[in-house]
N, C-alpha and C positions, 0 to 999 in steps of 0.2 A: 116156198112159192115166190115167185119172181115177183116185182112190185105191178100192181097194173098201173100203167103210165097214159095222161093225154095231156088235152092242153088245153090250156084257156088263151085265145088269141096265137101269138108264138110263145108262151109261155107253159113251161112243162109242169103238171100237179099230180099228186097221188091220192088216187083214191083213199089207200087205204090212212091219210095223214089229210084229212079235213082241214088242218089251220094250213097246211101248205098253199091250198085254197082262198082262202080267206085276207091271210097276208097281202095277197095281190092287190087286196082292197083296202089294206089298213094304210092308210093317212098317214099316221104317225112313221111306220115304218118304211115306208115308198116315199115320205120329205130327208130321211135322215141316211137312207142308202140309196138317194135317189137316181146317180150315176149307175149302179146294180142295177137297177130297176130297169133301166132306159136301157143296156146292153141286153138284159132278158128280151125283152119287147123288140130287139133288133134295130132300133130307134139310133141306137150311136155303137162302135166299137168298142171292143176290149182296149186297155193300155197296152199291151204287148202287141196289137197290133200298129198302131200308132209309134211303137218304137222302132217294129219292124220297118216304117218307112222312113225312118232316119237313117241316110247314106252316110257312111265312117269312110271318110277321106284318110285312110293310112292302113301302111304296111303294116299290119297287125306282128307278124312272125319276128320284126327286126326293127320293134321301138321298143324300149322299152316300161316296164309298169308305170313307173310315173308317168311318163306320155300317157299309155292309155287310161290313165286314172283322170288325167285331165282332158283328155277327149271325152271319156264317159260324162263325168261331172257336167261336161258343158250342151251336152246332146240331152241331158236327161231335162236340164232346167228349159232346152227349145222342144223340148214335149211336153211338160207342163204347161209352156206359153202357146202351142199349139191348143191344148183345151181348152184355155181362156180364148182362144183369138176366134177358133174357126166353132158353127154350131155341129149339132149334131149331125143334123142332115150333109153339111161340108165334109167332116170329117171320113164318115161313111163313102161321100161319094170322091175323095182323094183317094180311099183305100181301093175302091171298086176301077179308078182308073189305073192309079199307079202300084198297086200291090208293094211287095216287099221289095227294098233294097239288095242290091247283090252282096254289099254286104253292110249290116247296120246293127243298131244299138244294141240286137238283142246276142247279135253274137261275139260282139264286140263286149258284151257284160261274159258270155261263156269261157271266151277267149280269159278276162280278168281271172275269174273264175279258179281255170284248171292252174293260172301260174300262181294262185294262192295256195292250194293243194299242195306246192312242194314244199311249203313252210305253211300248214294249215292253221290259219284261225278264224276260220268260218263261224266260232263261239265264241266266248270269252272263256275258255278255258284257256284258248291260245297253246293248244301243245308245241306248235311250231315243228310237227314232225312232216317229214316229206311220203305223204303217201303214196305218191307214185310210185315210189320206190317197197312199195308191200309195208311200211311202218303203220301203226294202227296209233289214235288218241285214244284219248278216254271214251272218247265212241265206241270203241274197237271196231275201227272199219278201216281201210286203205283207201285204194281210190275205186272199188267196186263199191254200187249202189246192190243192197238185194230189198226184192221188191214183196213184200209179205204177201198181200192181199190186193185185187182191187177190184171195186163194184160198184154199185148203185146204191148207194144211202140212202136211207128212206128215215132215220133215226137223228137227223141233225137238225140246224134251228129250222123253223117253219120257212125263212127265207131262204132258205138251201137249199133242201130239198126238192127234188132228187140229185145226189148230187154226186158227181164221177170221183169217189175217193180211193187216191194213191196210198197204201200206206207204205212205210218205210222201217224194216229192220232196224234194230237198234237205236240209242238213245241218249244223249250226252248228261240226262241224271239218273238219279240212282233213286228213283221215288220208292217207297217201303211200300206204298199202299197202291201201287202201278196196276188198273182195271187190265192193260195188255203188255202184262208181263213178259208174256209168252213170245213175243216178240220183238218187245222193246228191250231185255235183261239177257236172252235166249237167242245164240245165231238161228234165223229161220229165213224163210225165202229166198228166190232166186236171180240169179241178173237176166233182165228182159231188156233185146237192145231198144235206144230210143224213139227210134224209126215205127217200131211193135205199138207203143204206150201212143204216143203221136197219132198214127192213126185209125185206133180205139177212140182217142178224145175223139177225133174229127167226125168220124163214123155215128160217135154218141149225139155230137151236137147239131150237125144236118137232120137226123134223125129225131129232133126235137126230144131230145129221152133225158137229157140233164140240163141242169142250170150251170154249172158249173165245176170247173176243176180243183179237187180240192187236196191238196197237200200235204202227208199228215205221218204220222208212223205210230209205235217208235217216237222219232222225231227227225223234222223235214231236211234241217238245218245241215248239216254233214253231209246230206246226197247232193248240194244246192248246185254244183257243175253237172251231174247229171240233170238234175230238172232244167235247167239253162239249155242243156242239149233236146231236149222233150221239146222246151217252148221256140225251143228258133225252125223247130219244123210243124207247129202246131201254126196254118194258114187259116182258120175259121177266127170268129170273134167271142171265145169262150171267155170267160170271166176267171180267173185264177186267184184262188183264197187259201191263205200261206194260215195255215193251221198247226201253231208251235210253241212252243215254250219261251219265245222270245228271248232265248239267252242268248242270241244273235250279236254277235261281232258289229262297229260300225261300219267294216267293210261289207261283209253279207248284208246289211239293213240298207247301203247303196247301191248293191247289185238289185237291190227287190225293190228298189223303190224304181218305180216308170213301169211294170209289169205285173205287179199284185193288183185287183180289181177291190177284194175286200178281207182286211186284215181279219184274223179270228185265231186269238192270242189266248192260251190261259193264262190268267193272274192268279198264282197259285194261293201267295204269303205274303201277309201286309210287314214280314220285318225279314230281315237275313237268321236270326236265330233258327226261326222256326224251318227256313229252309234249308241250311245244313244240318239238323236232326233228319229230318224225312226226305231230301232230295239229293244229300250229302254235292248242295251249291253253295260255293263263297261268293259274298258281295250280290245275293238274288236281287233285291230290292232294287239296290242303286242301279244294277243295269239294265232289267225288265221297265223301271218307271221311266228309266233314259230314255229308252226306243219305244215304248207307248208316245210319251212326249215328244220326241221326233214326227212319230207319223202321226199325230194330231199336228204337228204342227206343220206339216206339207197339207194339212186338210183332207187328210184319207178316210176313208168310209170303213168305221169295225165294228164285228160286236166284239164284245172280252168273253170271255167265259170265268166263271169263279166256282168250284166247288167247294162248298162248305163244307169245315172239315169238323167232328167230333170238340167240343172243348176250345174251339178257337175262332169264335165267333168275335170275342173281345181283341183279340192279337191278331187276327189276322183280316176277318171277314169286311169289320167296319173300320180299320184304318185302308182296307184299300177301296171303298166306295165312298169312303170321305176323300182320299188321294184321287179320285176319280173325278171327284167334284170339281174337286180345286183345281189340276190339272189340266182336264181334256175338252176338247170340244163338242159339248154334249148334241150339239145340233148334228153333227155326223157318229150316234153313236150310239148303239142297241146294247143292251147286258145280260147277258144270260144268269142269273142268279142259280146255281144247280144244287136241290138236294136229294141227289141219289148217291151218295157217298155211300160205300159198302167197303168193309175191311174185306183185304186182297194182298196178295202176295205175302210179306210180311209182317204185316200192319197187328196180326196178331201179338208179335213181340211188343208192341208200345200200346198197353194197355189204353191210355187216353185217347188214342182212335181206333181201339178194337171194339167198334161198336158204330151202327146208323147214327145220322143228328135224330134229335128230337123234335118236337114239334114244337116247343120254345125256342131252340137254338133257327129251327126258320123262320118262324112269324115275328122274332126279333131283328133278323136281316134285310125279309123282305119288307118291315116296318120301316129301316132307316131308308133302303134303297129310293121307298115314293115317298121317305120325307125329304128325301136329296134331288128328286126332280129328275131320276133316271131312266130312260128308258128302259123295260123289262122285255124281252125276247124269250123264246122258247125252244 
């Protein structure tokens, strides 16, 4: 049954999700995503609208990468100082006059984009293969995006909800215990062009029926020219939440920075050991904590996600909510602490998460997390 959908103010809630409801009113969570907040309510723009009015003075087809790497760079820091400078109400009403640039940041980051694809490392796996050319990474993808699913979420945090989720074919790790195997491990779905997805979003969000766009597979990461191609014709002020494994390239975490509204990253493992056993990833740690710590430190609005895994509450659960601590800026920053862990896919082969946590291994995490001063989300 389809979700029933209304609204509180311009703000979309679900009946059948009560804290979706409620969230509107929570304090704590409208101080710490409060930019989220104000783009629901219609109050200020999306980022990616605001890049959109960023005019790119140059021949895009005959400079080359460097140039536009240092065009981007410098367009994105006069869109941050555009938030600081102009209020809400400005910004809103620059967009209402001037609309989007003939040609600007956001296409100007698609453009970066597709000439990374010929030497792809959209991850840090860095295959450096040329997909244009039909070559596939460790993804196993080319330069087609296929598009698994996409609908109306009603099952994400209470601040999402409902929320227009993209998912995305395939996946650049190899998790044993992957809830969507089926299509993160599995070719499945189909290429939708972006023109199609674009105006769906638009259609969803005039129609007050989601909060936002949400990014997701599989993983988001490896279609990130295609989503660049979605958001440069997406003309509404939708909110866009890059929901991914963050094993994100620092090229790709530059292209997404000035257009993601609100980060929603899992932290899987608090060490590298443990994630090449189950996600068969080198070096997890040191580049997940990198780019956590990049977009804390541009001042962006996340929650994290963490599911707790069977036996690794000591190794992984509580050194990353102590890294949490010590790193990030907790005033912009909600935690999903998750224990619905269920053995899936392979997870039967490694005995030690072939099984739910217990109810010691949560009320030990969610113990440290509010002695750590952390915000808890749902």
């Amino acid at each position: 049954m389809f979700p029933l959908i209304s609204r509180k103010g311009n703000v979309p809630i679900v009946y059948q999700r009560p804290d979706s409801v409620s969230i509107l009113d929570d304090e704590d969570a409208v101080s710490r995503l409060s930019r989220y907040f104000k783009i629901l309510r219609r109050e200020t723009i999306s980022k990616q609208l605001i890049a959109k009015m960023l005019k790119v003075n140059i021949d895009a087809k005959k400079s080359s990468l460097n140039e536009l790497w240092e065009i981007h760079d410098n367009k994105v820091e006069e869109l941050y100082e555009m938030i600081k400078e102009f209020s809400d109400e400005e910004l809103k009403e620059m967009w209402s006059k001037k609309g989007k640039s003939e040609y600007n940041l956001v296409d100007l980051k698609a453009e970066i984009a597709h000439r990374l694809l010929k030497s792809c490392n959209f991850c840090e796996w860095n295959c450096n293969v040329d997909r244009t050319r039909g070559r596939k990474g460790v993804c196993l993808l080319n330069s087609k995006a296929y598009v698994a699913s996409i609908f109306i979420h009603i099952g994400e945090e209470s601040e999402l909800v409902p929320s227009y989720t993209i998912f995305f074919s395939h996946c650049n790790f190899k998790c044993v215990f992957c809830q969507n195997w089926d299509i993160s491990q599995v070719h499945s779905g189909r290429e939708i062009p972006p023109v199609l997805v674009a105006d769906a979003i638009k259609s969803e969000w005039n129609n007050f029926r989601i909060r936002n766009v949400n990014w997701v597979g599989g993983e988001p990461t490896p279609n990130l020219h295609y989503i660049l191609d979605v958001i440069r014709l997406v003309d509404v002020s939708v909110p866009m939440v890059w929901n991914s494994n963050l094993y994100d390239s620092v090229e790709a975490m530059k292209l997404l920075k000035g257009i993601i509204d609100v980060w929603l990253p899992d932290f899987k493992y608090g060490n590298n050991n443990c994630a090449l056993r189950y996600s068969k990833i080198r070096n997890y740690f040191d580049v997940v904590t990198r780019n956590l710590k990049m977009i804390s430190d541009w001042g962006e609005e996340i929650i994290i996600r963490h599911l707790i895994l069977p036996n690794h509450v000591e190794c992984c659960t509580l050194p990353i909510l102590r890294w949490v601590k010590r790193n990030m800026n907790l005033e912009k920053l909600r935690f999903n602490l998750m224990d619905q862990y269920r053995p899936e896919y392979k997870a039967h082969k490694y005995p030690e998460i072939n099984r739910p946590i217990n109810r010691r291994e949560w009320v030990k995490a969610l113990k440290v997390a509010r002695e750590l001063g952390i915000s808890l989300t749902l």
